[in-house]
TORKE-874174 format. One line per field, with one value per atom (N, C-alpha, C): residue in three letters; x negated, y negated, z. Coordinates in steps of 0.2 Angstrom, whole numbers. Each point is the difference from the previous one (the first is absolute). Last residue first. Layout:
BEGIN
res <- [ALA,...];
east <- [X,...];
north <- [Y,...];
up <- [Z,...];
! end
This chain:
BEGIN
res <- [UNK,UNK,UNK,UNK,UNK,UNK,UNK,UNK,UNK,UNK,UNK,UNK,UNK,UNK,UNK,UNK,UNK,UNK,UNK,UNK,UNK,UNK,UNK,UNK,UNK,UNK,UNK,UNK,UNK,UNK,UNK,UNK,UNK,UNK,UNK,UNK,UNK,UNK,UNK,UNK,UNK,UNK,UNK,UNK,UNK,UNK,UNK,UNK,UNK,UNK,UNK,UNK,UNK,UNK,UNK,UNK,UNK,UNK,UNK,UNK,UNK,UNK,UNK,UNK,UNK,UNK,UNK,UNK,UNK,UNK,UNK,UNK,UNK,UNK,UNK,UNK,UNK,UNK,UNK,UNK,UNK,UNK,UNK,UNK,UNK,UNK,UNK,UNK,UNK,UNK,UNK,UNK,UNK,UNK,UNK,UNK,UNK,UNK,UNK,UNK,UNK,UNK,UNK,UNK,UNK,UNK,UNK,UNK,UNK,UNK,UNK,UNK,UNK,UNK,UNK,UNK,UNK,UNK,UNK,UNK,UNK,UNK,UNK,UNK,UNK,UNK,UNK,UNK,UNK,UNK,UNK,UNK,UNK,UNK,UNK,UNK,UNK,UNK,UNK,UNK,UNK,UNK,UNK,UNK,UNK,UNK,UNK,UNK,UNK,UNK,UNK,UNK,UNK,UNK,UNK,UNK,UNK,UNK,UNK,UNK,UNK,UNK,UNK,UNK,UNK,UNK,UNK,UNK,UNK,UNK,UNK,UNK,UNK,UNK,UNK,UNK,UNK,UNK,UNK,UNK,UNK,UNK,UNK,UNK,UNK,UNK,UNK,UNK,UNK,UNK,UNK,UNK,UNK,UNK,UNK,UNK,UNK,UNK,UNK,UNK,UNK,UNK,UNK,UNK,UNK,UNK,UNK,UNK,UNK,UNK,UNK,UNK,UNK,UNK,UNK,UNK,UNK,UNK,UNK,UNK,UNK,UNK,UNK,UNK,UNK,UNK,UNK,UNK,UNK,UNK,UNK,UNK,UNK,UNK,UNK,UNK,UNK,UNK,UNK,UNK,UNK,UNK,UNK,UNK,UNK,UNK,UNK,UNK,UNK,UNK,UNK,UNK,UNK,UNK,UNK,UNK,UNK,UNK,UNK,UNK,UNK,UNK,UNK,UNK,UNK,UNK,UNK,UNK,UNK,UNK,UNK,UNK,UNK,UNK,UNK,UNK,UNK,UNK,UNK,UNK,UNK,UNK,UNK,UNK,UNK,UNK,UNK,UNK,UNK,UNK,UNK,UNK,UNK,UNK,UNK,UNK,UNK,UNK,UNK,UNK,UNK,UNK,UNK,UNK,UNK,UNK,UNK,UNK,UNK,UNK,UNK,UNK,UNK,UNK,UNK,UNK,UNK,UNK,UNK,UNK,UNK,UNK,UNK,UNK,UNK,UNK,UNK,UNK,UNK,UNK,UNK,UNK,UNK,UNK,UNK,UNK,UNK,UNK,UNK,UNK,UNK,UNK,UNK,UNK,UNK,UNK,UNK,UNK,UNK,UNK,UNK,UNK,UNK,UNK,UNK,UNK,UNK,UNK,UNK,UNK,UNK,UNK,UNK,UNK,UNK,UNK,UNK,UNK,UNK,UNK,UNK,UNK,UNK,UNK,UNK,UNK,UNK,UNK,UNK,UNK,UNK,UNK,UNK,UNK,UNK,UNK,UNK,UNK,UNK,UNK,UNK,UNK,UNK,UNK,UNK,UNK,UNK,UNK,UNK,UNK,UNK,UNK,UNK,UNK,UNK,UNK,UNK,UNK,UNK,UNK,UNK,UNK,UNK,UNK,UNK,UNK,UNK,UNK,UNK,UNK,UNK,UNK,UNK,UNK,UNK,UNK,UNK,UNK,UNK,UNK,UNK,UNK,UNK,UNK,UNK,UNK,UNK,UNK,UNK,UNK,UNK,UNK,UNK,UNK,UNK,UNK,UNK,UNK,UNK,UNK,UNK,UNK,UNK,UNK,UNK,UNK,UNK,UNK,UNK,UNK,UNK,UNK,UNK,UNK,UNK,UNK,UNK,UNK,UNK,UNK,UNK,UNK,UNK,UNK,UNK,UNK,UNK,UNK,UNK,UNK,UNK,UNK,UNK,UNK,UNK,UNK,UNK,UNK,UNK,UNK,UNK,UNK,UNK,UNK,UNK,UNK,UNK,UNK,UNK,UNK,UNK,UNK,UNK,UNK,UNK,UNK,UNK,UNK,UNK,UNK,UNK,UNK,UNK,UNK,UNK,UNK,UNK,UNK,UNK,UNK,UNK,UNK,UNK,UNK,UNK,UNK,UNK,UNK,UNK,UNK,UNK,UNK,UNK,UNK,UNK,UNK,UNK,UNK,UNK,UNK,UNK,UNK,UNK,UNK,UNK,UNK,UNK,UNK,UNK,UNK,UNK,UNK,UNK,UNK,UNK,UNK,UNK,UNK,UNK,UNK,UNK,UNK,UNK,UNK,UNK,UNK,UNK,UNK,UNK,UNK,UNK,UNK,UNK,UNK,UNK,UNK,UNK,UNK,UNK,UNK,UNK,UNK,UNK,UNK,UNK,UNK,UNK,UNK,UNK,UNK,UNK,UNK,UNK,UNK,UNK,UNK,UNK,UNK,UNK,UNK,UNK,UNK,UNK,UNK,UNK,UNK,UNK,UNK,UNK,UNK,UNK,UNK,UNK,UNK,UNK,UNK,UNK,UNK,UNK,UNK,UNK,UNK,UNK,UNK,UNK,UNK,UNK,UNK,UNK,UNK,UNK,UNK,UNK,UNK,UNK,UNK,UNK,UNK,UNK,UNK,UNK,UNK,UNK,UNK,UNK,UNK,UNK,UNK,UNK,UNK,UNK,UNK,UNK,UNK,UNK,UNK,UNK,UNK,UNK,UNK,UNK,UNK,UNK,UNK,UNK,UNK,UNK,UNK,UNK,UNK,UNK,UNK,UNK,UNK,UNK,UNK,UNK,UNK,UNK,UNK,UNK,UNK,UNK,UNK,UNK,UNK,UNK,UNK,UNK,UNK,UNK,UNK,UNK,UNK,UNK,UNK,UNK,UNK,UNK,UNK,UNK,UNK,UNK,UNK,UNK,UNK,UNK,UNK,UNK,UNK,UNK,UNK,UNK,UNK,UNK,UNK,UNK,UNK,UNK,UNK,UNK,UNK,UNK,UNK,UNK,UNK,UNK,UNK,UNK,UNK,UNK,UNK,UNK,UNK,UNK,UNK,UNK,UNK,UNK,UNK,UNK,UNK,UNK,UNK,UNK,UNK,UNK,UNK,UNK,UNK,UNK,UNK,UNK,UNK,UNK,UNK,UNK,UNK,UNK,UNK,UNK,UNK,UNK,UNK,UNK,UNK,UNK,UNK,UNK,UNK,UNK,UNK,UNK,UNK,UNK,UNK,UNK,UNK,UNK,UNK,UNK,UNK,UNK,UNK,UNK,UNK,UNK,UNK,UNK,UNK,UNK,UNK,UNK,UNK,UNK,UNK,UNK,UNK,UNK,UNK,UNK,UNK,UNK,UNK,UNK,UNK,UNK,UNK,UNK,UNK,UNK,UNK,UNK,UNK,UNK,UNK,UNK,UNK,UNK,UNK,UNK,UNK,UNK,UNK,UNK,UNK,UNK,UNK,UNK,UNK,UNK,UNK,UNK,UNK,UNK,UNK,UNK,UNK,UNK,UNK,UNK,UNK,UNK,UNK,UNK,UNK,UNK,UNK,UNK,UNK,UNK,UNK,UNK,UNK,UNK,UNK,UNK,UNK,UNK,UNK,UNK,UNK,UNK,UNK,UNK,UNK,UNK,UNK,UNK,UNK,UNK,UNK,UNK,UNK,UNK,UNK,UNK,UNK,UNK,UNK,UNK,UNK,UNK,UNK,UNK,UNK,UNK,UNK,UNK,UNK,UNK,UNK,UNK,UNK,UNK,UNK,UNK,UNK,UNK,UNK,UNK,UNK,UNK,UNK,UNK,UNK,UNK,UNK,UNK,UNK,UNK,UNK,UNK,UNK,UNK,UNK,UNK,UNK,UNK,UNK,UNK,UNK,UNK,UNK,UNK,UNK,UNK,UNK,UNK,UNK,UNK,UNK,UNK,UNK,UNK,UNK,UNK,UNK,UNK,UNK,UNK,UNK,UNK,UNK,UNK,UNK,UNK,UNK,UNK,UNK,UNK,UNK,UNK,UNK,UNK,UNK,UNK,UNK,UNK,UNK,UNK,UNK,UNK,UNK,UNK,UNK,UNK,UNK,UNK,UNK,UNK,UNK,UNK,UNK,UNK,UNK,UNK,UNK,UNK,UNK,UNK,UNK,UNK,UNK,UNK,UNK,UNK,UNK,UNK,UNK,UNK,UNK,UNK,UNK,UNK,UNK,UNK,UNK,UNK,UNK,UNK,UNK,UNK,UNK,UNK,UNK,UNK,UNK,UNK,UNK,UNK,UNK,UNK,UNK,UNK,UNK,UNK,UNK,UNK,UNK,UNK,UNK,UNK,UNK,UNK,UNK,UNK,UNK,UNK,UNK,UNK,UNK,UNK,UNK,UNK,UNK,UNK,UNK,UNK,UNK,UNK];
east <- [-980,-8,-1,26,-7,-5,25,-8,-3,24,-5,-5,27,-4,-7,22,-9,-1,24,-3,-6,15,-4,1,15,1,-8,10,1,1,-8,7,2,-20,4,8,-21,2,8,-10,2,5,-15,8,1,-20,4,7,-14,0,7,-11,6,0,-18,5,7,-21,3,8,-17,9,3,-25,2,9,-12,-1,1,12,-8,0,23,-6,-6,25,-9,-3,22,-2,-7,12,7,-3,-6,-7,6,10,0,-4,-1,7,2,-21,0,7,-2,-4,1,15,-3,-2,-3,2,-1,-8,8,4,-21,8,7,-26,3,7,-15,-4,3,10,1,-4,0,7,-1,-20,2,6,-7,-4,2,8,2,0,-10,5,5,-21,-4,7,5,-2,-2,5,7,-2,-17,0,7,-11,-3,4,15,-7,-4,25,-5,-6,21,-4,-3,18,-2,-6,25,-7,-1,20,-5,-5,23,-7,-2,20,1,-9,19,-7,0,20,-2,-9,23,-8,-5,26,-3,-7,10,3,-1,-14,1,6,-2,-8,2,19,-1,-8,7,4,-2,-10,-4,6,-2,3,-3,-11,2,5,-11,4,2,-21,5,5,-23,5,5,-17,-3,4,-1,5,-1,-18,3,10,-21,-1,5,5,-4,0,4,5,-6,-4,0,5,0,0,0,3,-6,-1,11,0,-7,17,-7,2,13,1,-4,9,-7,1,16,-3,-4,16,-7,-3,24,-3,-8,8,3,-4,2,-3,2,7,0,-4,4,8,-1,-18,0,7,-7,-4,2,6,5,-3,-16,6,7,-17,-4,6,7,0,-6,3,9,-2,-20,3,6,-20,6,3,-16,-3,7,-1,2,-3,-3,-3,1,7,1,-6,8,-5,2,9,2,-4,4,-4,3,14,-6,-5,25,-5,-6,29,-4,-8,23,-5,-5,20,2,-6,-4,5,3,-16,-2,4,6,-5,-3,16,3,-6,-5,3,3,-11,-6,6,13,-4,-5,10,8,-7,-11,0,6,-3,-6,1,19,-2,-7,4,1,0,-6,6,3,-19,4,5,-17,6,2,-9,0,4,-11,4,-3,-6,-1,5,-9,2,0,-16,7,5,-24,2,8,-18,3,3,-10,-4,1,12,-4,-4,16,2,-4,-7,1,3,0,-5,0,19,-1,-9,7,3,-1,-6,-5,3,13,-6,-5,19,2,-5,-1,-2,2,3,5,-2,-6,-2,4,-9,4,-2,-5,-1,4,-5,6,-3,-9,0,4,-2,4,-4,-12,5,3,-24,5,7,-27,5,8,-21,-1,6,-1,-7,1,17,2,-8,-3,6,0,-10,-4,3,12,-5,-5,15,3,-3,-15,5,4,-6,-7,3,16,1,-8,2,6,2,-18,0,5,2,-5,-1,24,-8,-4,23,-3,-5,14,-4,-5,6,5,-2,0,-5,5,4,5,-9,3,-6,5,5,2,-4,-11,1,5,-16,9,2,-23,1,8,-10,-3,4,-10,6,-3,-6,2,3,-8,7,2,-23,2,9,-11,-2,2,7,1,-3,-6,7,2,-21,-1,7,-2,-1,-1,3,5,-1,-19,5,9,-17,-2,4,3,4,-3,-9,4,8,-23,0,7,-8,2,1,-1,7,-1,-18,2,4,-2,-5,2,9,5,-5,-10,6,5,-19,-3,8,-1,-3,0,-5,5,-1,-15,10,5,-20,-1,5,-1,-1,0,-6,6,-3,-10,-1,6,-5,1,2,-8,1,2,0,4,0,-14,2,7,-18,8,3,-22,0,4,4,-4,0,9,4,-3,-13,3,6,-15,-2,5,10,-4,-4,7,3,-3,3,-6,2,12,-2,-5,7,-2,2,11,-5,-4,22,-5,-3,16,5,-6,-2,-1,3,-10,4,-1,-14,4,2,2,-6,5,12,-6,-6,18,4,-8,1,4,3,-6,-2,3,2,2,-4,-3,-3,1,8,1,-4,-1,-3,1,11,-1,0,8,-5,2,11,2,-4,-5,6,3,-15,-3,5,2,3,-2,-10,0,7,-10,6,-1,-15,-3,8,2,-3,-3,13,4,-4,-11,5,3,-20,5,3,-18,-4,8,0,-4,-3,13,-6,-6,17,1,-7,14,-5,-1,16,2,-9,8,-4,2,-4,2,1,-8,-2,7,-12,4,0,-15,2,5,-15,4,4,-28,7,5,-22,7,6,-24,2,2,1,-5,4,3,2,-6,-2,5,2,-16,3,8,-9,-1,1,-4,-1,0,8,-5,1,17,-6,-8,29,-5,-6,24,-3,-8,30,-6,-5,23,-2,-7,22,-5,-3,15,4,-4,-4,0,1,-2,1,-2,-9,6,0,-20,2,5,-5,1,2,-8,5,-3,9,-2,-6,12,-4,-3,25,-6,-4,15,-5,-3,19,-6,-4,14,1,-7,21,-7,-1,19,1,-7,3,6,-3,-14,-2,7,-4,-4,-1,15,3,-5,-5,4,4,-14,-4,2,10,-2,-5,11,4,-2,-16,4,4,-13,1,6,-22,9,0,-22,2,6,-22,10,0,-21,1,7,-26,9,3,-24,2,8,-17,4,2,-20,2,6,-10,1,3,-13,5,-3,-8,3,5,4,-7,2,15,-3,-5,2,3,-3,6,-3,1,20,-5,-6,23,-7,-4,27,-5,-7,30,-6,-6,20,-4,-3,18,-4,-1,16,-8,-5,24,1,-7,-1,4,0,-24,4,11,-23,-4,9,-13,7,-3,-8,1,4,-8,7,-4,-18,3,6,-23,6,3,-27,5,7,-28,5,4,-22,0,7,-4,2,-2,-12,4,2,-8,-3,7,-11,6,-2,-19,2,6,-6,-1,3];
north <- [-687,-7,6,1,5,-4,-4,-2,4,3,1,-2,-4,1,0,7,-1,-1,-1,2,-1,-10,1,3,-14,4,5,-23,7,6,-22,1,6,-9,-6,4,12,0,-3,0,7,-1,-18,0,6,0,-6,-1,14,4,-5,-8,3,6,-15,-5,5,15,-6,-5,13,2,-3,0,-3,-4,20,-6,-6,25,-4,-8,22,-8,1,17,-4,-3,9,-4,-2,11,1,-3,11,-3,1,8,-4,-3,22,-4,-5,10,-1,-2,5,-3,-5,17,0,-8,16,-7,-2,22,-3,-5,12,-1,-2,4,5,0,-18,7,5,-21,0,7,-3,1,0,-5,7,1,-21,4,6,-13,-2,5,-1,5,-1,-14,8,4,-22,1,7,-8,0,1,-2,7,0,-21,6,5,-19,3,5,-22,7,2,-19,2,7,-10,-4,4,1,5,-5,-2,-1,5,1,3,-4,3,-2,1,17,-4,-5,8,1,-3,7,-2,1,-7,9,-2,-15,5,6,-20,1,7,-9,2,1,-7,6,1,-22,7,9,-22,4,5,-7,0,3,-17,4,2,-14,-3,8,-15,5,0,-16,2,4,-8,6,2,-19,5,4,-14,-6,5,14,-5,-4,24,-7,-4,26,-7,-4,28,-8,-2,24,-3,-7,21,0,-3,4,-5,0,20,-3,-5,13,-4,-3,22,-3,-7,15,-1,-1,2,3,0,2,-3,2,-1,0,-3,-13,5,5,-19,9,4,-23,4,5,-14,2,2,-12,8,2,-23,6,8,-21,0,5,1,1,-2,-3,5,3,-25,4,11,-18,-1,8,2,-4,1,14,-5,-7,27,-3,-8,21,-1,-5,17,-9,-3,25,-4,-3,15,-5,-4,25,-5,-3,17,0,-7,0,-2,3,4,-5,4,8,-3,-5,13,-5,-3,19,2,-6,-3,2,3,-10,5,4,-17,4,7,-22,4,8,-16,3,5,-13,6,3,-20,8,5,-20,3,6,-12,3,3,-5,-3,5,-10,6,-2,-14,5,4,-14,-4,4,12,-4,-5,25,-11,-1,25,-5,-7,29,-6,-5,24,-4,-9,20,4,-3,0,-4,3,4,2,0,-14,3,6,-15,5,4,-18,7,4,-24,6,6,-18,4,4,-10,4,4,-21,9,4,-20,2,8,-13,4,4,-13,8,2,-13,-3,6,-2,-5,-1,19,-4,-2,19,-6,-4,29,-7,-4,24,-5,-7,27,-7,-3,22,-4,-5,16,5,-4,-7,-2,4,2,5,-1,-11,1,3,-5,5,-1,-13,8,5,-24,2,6,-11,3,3,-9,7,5,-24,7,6,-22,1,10,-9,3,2,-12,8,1,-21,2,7,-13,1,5,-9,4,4,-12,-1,7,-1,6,-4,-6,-3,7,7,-5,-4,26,-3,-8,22,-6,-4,25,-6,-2,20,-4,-6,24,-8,0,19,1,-8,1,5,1,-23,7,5,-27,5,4,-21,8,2,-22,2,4,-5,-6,1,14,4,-6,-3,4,2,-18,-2,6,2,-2,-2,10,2,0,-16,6,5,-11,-6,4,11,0,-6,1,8,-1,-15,-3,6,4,-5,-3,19,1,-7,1,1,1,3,-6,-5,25,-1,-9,8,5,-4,-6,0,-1,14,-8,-2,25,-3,-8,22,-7,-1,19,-1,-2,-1,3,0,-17,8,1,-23,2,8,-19,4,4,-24,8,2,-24,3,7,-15,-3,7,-4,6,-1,-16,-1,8,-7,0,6,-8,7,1,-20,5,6,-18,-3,7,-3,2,3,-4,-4,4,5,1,-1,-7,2,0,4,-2,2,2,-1,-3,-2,5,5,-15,-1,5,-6,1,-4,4,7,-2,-20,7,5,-20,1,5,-11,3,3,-13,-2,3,6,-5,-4,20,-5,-5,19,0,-4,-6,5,-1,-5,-3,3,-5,5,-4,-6,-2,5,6,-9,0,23,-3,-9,23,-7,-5,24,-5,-7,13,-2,-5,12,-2,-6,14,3,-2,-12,5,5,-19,6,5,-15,4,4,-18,8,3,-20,5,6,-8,-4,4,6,-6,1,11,3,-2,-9,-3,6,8,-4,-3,4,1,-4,8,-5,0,18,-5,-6,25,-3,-7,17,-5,-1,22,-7,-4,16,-3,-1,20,-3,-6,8,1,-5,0,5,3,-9,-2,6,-2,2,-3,-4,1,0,-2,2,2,-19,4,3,-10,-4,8,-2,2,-5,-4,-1,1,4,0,0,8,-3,1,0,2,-2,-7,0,5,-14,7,0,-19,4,7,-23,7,4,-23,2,11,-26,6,4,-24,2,10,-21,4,4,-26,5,7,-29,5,7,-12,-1,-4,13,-6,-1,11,-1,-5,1,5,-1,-10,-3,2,6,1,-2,-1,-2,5,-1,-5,-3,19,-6,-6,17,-2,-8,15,-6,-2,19,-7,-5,19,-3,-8,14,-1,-4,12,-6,-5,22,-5,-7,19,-4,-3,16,-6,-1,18,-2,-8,17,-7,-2,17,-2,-2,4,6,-5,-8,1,1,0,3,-1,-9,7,-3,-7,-1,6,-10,7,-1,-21,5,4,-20,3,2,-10,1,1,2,-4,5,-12,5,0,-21,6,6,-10,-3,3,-6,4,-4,3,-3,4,-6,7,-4,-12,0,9,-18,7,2,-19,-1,5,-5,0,-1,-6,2,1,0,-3,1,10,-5,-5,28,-5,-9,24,-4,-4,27,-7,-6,15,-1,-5,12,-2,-1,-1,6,-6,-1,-3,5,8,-5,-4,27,-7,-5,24,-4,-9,27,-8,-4,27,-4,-8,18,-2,-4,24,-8,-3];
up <- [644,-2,-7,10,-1,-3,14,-4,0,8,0,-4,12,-6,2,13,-1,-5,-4,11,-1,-18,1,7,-9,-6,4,7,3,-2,-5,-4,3,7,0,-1,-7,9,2,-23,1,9,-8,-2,-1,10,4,-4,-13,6,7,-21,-1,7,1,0,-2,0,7,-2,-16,0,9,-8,-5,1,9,4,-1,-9,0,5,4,-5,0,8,2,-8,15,-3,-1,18,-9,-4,25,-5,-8,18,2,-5,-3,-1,0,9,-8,-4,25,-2,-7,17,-7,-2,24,-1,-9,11,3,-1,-9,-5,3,7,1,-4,2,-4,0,10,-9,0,23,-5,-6,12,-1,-2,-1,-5,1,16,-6,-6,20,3,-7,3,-3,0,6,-8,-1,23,-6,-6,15,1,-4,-2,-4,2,4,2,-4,-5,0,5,-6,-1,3,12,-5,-2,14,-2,-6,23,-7,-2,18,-2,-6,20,-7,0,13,2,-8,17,-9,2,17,0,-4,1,-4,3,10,-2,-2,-3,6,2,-22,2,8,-9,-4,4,4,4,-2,-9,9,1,-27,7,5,-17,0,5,-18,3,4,-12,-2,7,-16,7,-1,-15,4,5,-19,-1,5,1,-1,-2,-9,7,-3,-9,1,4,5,-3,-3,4,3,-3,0,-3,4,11,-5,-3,22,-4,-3,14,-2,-7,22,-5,-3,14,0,-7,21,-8,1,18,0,-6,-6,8,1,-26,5,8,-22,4,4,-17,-2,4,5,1,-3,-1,7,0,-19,-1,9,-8,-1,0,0,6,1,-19,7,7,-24,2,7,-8,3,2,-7,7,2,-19,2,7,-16,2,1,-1,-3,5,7,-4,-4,22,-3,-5,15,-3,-6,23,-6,-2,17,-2,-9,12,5,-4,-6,-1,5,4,-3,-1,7,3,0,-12,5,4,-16,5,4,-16,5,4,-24,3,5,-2,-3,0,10,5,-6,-12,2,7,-14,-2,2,8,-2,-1,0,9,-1,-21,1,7,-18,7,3,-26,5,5,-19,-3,7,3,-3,-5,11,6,-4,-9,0,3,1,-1,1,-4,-1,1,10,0,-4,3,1,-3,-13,8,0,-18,2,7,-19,7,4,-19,-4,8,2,1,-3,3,5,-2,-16,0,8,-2,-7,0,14,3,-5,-7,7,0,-14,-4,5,11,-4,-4,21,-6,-3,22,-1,-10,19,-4,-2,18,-3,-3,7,-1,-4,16,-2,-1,5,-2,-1,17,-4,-1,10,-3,-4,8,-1,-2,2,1,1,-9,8,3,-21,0,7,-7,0,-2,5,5,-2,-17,6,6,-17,-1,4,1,2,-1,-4,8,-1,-18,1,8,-11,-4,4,4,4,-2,-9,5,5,-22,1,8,-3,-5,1,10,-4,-6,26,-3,-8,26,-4,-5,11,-2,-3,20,-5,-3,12,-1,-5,16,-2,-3,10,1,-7,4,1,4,2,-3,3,2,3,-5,4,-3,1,9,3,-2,-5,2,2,-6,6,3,-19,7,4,-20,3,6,-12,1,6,-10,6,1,-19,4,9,-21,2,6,-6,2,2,-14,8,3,-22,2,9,-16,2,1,-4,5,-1,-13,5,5,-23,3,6,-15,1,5,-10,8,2,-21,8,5,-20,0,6,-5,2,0,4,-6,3,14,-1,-2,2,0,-1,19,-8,-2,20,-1,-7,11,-6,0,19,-6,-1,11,0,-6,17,-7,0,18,-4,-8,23,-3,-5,11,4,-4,-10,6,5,-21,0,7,-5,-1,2,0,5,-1,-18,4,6,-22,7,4,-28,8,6,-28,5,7,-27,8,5,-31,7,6,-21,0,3,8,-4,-1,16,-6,-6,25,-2,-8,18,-1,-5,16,-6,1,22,-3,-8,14,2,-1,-12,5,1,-10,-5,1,20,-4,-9,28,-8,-4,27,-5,-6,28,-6,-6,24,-3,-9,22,-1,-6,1,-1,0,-2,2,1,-9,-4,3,12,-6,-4,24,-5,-4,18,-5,-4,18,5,-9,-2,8,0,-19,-1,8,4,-4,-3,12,4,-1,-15,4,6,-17,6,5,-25,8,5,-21,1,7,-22,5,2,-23,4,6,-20,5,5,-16,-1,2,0,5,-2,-21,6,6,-21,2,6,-16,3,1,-12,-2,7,-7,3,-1,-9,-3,4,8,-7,-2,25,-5,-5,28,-7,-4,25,-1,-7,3,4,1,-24,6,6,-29,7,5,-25,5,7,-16,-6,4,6,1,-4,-5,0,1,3,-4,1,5,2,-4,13,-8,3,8,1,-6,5,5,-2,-12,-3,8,-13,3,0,-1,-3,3,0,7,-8,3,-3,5,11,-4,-3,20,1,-8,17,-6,-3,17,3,-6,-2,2,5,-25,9,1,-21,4,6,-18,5,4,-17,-3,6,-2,-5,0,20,-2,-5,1,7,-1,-11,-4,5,11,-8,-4,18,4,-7,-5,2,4,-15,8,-2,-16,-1,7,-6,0,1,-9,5,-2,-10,1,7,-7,-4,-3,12,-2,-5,12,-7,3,18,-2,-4,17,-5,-4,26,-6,-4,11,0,-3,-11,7,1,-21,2,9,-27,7,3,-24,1,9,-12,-1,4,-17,7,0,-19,1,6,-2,-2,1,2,-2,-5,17,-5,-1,13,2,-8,11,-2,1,9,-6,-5,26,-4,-6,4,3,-2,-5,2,3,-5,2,1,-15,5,-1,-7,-4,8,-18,9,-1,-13,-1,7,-3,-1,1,-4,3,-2,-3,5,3,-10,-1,8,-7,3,-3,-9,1,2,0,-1,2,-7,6,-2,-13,0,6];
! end
């Protein structure tokens, strides 16, 4: 018997700070249509639920970080393959799209942002993504869950490779959100000898040591630079990733480097808070490079997929909490209270 498609489907939408409903829409149209399986919940998610963001063009189905299962053939994909997305989508007209950096894209277009997102029954994947090779395919293996995880593991990953962790690296991870434990995991699938991650929030640190990371310390009890020189023989840090979304530890993450480090800023500020204060002596002296990394590219998502398949990166650890779609609003006070790493929706 032929399966009967619903005309409308479930979906959390944003209609404005503090105004993110779960409601019945129709179901979407154009596009490769894909079955969603699970859909994490962002930090950026929760960023737009307390305060807004005016990339956001309400209302707007929320939810960037899903996995699903295609229903209608587009090029390249059958009905049943297992997806996830690049999903910042680029324009492949600008500048950075011609140099192959997608992720910086003039014209970036996110997915939950500018096109509906993943925290529905459905998604319809743009054209405009098919196109720009945004979409990929989930090797056998990965349960929905894990695979979810990839888009914001390839963000990670892109921390790394822009840092140059290399195999028998020192890696200080600063900052133990979710982020900031995906940050050190990835570090030591990229072969990091030492992890050492900081946290001033003692539940935060608490759930890092389940990871098994070398080193944990709170600079609000410890002298973080004692002990990262304590580890190194006096030297410091081959590479310092700053995850924690604040001024003071991005301006102090340059004393755990050593010389020739690499200091990457993984976490932004907010606009109107964005300035920081650094030392040229240390960066010029040590000849430290400082580095951002913002979002992802398809090829950081497929190198994604292949750490979670192979076990380098525990995925399923990270994924502490999964809901119905229904269970958004307690996902936001999961997040809030810092009780949470990934909470996961399941439509």
């Amino acid at each position: 018997m032929e399966r009967r498609v619903k005309d409308r489907i479930r979906a959390v939408v944003y209609h404005a700070p503090r105004d993110v409903r779960v409601e019945e829409i129709p179901r979407p149209a154009g596009g490769m249509l894909v079955a969603v399986d699970a859909c994490a919940v962002c930090g950026s998610d929760l960023k737009a639920f307390l305060h807004g963001n005016p990339r956001i063009k309400p209302p707007m189905v929320m939810g960037h970080e899903f996995t699903g299962v295609v229903e209608s053939a587009a090029a390249g994909f059958e009905p049943g393959d297992r997806v996830v997305m690049a999903t910042s989508v680029s324009c492949g007209e600008c500048f950075y799209c011609g140099k192959g950096w997608t992720n910086l894209c003039a014209r970036l277009a996110p997915m939950g942002f500018s096109f509906p997102g993943g925290m529905a029954e459905a998604v319809a994947i743009p054209d405009l993504a098919l196109r720009r090779g945004h979409v990929v395919k989930v090797p056998p293996g990965i349960p929905a869950v894990t695979a979810a995880l990839a888009e914001p593991v390839s963000c990670a990953v892109n921390a790394c490779e822009t840092s140059g962790v290399r195999e028998g690296d020192t890696v200080v991870v600063v900052g133990a959100g979710p982020m900031g434990l995906i940050n050190a995991c990835v570090a030591r699938a990229f072969g990091a000898r030492t992890v050492i991650l900081a946290e001033v929030n003692a539940m935060r640190l608490k759930q890092g040591a389940a990871f098994g990371l070398d080193l944990l310390v709170n600079p609000a009890e410890q002298d973080l630079p004692g002990a990262v020189k304590g580890a190194t023989g006096g030297v410091g840090a081959d590479v310092v990733i700053v995850t924690a979304p604040a001024a003071r530890p991005q301006e102090e993450a340059l004393s755990l480097a050593r010389k020739r480090g690499t200091v990457c800023l993984f976490a932004s500020l907010p606009e109107g808070k964005h300035e920081i204060v650094l030392n040229s002596r240390l960066i010029h002296y040590g000849e430290l490079r400082v580095v951002g990394s913002s979002d992802s590219t398809p090829a950081h998502v497929r190198r994604a997929l292949d750490l979670i398949g192979r076990g380098k990166v525990p995925a399923e650890r990270m994924a502490s909490h999964r809901l119905k779609l229904d269970g958004v609003h307690e996902a936001f006070k999961l997040m809030e209270r810092g009780e949470a790493l990934r909470v996961v929706l399941e439509p």
